[in-house]
C-alpha positions as CSV (number, residue, x, y, z in Angstrom):
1,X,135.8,88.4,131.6
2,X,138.3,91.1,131.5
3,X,137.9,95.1,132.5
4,X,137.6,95.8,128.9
5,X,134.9,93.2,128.3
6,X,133.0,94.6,131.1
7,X,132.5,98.1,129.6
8,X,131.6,97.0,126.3
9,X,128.9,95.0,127.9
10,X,127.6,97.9,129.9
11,X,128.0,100.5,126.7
12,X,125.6,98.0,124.8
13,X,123.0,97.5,128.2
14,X,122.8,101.8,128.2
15,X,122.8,101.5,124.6
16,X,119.9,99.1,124.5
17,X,117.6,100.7,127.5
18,X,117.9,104.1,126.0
19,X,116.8,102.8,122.5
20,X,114.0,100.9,123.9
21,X,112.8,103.7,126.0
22,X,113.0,105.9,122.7
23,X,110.6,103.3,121.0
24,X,108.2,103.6,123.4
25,X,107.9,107.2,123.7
26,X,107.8,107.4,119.7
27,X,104.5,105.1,119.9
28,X,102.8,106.1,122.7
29,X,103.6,109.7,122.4
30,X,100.7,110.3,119.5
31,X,97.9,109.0,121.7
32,X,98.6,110.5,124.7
33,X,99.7,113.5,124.1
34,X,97.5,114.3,121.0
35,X,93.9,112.8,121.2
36,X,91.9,113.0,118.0
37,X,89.3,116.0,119.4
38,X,92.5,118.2,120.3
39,X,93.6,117.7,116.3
40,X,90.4,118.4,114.8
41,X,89.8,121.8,117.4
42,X,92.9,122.9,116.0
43,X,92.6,122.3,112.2
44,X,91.2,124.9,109.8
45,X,88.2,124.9,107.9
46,X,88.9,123.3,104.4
47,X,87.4,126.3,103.1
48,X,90.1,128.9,104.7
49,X,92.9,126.4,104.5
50,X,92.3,126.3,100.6
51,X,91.6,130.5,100.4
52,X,94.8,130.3,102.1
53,X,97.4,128.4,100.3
54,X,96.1,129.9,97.6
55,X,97.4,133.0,98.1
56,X,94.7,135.2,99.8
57,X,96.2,137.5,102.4
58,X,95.6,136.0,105.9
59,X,94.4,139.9,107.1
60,X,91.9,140.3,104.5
61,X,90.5,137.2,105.1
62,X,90.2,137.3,109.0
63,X,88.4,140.7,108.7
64,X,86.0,138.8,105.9
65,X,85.5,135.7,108.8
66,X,84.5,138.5,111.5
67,X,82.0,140.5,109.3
68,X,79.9,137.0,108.6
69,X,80.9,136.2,112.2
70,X,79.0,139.3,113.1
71,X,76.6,139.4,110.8
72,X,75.2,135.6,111.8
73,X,72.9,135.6,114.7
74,X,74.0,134.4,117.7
75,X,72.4,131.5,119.0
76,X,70.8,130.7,122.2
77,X,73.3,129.1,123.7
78,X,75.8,131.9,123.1
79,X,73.3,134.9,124.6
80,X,74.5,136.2,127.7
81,X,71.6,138.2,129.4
82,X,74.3,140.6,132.1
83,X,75.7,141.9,128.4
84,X,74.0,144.6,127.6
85,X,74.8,146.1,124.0
């Protein structure tokens, strides 16, 4: 093998390891960084999502969420008997 020969091989070995290690982060990636109860915490009620892409003014609509918010009674497991109000 000649010098030349050499670094070609070499270029395609880094080639090769970084590729592979690029597949393997693309599949595991989704699992371990994203598990299914994090994804569904974070996603909007179908409800506001639809009032939203509709058109509806995000403002308007948050200050509509916090008067039902507040007008729904709390349950049990959300009283907190040091608050006084």
């Amino acid at each position: 093998m000649t010098v030349a020969a050499i670094t070609v091989v070499t270029w395609i070995a880094v080639v090769s390891g970084l590729s592979l290690v690029g597949f393997i982060l693309i599949l595991v990636a989704p699992w371990r960084w994203l598990s299914s109860a994090e994804v569904e915490s974070r996603r909007l009620d179908q409800d506001i999502e639809t009032r939203l892409l509709l058109g509806e003014d995000p403002d308007e609509l948050a200050q509509e969420l916090d008067a039902q918010a507040a007008a729904r009674p709390s349950s049990v497991a959300e009283l907190h008997p040091d608050e006084s109000d």
